[in-house]
C-alpha positions as CSV (number, residue, x, y, z in Angstrom):
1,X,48.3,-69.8,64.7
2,X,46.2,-70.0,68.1
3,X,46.6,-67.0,70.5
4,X,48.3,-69.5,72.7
5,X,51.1,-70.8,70.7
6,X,55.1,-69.8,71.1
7,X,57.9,-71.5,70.0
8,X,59.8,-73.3,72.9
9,X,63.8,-73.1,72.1
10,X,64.8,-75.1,75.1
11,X,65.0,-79.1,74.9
12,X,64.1,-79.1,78.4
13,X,60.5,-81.7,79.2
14,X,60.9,-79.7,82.7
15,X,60.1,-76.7,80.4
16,X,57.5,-78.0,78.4
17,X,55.8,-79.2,81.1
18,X,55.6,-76.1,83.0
19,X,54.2,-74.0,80.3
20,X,51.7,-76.7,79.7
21,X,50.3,-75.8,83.3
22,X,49.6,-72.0,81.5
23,X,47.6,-73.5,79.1
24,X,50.5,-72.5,76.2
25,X,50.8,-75.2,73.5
26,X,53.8,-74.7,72.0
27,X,56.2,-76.6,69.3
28,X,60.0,-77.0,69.7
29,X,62.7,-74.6,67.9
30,X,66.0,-76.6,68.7
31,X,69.3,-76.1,67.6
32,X,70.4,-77.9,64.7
33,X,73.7,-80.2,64.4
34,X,75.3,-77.5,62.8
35,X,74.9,-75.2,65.5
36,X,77.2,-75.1,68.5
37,X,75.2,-74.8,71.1
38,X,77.7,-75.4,73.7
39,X,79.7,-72.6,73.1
40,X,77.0,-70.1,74.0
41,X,77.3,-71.1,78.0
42,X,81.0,-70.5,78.2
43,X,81.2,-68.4,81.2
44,X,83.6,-64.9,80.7
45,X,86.2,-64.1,83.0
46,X,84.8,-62.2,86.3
47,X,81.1,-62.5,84.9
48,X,78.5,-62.5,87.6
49,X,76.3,-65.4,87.8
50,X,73.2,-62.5,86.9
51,X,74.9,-61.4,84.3
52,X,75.9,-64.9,82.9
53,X,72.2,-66.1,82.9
54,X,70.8,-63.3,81.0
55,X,73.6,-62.9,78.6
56,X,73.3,-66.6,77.5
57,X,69.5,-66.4,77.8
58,X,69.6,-63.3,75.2
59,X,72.3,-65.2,73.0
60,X,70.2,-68.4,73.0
61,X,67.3,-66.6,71.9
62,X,68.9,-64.8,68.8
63,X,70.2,-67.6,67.9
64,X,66.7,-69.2,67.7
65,X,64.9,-66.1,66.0
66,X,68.0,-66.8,63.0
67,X,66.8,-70.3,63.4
68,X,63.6,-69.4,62.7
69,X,63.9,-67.1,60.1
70,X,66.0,-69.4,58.2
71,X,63.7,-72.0,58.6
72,X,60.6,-69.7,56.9
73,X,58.7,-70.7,60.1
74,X,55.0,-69.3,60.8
75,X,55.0,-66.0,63.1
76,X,54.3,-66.4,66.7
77,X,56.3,-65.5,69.9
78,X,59.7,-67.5,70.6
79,X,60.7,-68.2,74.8
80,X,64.2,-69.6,75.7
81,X,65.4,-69.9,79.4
82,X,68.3,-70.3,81.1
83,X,68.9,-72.0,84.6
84,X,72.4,-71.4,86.6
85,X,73.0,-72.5,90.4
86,X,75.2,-69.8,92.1
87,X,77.4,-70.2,95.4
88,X,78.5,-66.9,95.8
89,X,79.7,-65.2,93.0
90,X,81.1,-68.9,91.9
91,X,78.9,-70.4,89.1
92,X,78.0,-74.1,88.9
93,X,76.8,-74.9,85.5
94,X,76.0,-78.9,84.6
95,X,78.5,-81.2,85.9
96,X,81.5,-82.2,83.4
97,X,80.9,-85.9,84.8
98,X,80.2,-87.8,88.0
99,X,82.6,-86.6,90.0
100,X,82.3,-83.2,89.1
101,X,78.8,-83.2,90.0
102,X,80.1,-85.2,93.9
103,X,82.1,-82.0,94.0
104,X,79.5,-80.0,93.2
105,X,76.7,-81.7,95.7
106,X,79.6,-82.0,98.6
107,X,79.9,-77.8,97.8
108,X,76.0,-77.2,98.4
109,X,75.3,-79.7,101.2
110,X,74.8,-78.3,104.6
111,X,74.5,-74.2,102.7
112,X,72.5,-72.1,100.9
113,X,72.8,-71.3,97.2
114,X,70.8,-69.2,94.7
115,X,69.2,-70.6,91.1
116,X,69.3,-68.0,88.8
117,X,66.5,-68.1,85.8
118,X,66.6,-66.0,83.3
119,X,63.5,-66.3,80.6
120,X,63.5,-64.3,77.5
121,X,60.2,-64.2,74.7
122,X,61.0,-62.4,71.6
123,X,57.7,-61.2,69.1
124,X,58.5,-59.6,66.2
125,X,61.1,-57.2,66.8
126,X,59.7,-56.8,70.3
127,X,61.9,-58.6,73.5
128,X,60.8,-58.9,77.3
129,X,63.0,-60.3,79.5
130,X,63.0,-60.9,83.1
131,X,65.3,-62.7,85.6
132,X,64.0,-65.2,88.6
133,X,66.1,-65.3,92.0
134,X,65.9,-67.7,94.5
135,X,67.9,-69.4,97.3
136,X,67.8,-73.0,98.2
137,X,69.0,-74.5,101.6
138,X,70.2,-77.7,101.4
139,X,70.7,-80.2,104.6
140,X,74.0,-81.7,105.1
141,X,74.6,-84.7,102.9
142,X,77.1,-87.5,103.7
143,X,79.0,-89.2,101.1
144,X,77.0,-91.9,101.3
145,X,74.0,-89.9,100.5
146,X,75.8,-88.2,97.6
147,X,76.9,-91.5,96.1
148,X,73.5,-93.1,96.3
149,X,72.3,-89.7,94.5
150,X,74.6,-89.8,91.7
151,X,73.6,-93.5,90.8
152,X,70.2,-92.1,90.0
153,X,71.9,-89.9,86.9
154,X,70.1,-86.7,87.9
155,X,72.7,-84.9,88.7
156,X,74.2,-84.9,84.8
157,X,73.0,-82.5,82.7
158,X,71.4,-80.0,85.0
159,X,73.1,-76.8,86.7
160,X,74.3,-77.3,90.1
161,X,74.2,-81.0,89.4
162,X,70.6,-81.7,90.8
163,X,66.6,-81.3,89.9
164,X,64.7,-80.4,93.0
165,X,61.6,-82.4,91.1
166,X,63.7,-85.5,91.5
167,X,65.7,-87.4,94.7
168,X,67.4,-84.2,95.3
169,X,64.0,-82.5,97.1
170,X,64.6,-85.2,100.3
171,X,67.7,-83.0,101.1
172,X,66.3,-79.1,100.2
173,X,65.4,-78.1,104.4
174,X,63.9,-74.5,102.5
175,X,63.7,-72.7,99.6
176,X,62.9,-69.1,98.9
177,X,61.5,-68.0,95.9
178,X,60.0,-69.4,93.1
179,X,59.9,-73.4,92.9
180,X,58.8,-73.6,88.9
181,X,62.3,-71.0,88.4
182,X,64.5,-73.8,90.1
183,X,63.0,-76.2,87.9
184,X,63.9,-74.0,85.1
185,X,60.8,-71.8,83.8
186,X,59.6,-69.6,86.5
187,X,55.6,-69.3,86.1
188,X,54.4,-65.8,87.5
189,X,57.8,-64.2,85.2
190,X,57.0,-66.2,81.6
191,X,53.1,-65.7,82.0
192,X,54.0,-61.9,82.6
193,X,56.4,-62.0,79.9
194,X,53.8,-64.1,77.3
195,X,51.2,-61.0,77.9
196,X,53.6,-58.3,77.4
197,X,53.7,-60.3,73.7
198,X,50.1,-60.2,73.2
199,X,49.2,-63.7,74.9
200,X,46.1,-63.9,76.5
201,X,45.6,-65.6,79.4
C-alpha cells in the first residue's frame, strides 16, 4: 500500500472530499447490513455533547478495525469521524424528519451554537484522537426562510439539520473555528493525526 492510503469508515462524500484536498487516497470501510450502525449514536442520559462525540467516534472506529479484521483486509491506517451540533449542553443530532429538523433550524436561528468533531485514526494497535470545537452564529430565519430550506432536503441526514457547504451558508453571520470541522473532517486535526500514524505529508 502507498504511504498515503487509510481506510475511510465514514459514508460521508463531505469526508472524502476533504481528505482528498491532503492528498490521502483512501478506500471506504463501511458498515455492513448486519451491523447496526444506528445504535452506536444513541445519546446516554446526562452525556455532554464532548463526551458524546468522542465516545461514538471511538465506538465507530472499533467497530471498523473488527470490520476489517474480519474482512482479512491489507494493513494501513483506518479514520472515522463524528460531527454533533450542540446548543448548550442540549445535543442536536440528524433530524428524525422534516419537522424535526424546522424545530431544529427555528432553535439555531438568530444564536450561536457549537459543532463538535471528533476524528479518530487507528494504526496497528496504535490510536490518536483529537476533538475540533467551533461555534457558528446563525442570523435570524423566518418561517418562510426555514420552509424554503427544508424543500432543498439538506437538512435530513446531517447533525443540527444543516451543511454549511449547502443553502444553509446564506444564513451563518460568523463562524469561529475550523470550517472543514463543521463540514465534518477538520483539516489541520486529521493531517496531525495521519502523521502521528506514520503519514507523510
Amino acid at each position: 500500500m502507498s504511504d498515503l492510503f487509510v481506510y475511510l469508515a465514514s459514508q460521508s462524500p463531505r469526508r472524502a472530499q476533504l481528505l482528498g484536498q491532503l492528498g490521502v487516497r483512501h478506500e471506504l470501510l463501511l458498515a455492513t447490513p448486519d451491523e447496526d450502525a444506528e445504535a452506536l449514536e444513541a445519546v446516554l442520559p446526562g452525556e455532554a455533547p464532548s463526551a458524546y462525540v468522542q465516545r461514538v467516534t471511538a465506538l465507530k472506529l472499533d467497530a471498523a478495525v473488527a470490520r476489517h479484521r474480519r474482512l482479512a483486509l491489507p494493513l494501513a491506517p483506518i479514520l472515522c469521524a463524528d460531527t454533533t451540533v450542540a446548543f448548550g449542553r442540549t445535543i442536536l443530532g440528524k433530524p428524525d424528519d422534516a419537522r424535526d429538523a424546522e424545530r431544529m433550524l427555528a432553535q439555531l436561528a438568530g444564536r450561536t451554537h457549537r459543532v463538535l468533531t471528533a476524528v479518530a485514526v487507528q494504526q496497528g494497535r496504535r490510536r490518536h484522537a483529537a476533538l475540533s470545537i467551533s461555534r457558528v452564529s446563525f442570523a435570524p430565519m423566518t418561517r418562510a426562510q426555514i420552509a424554503r430550506y427544508l424543500t432543498t432536503g439538506e437538512p435530513l441526514g446531517k447533525a443540527g439539520a444543516y451543511g454549511i457547504q449547502g443553502a444553509a451558508a446564506a444564513f451563518v453571520e460568523h463562524i469561529s473555528g475550523s470550517y472543514s470541522g463543521i463540514m465534518g473532517l477538520p483539516i489541520f486535526e486529521t493531517a496531525a493525526l495521519l502523521r502521528q500514524a506514520g503519514l507523510k505529508f
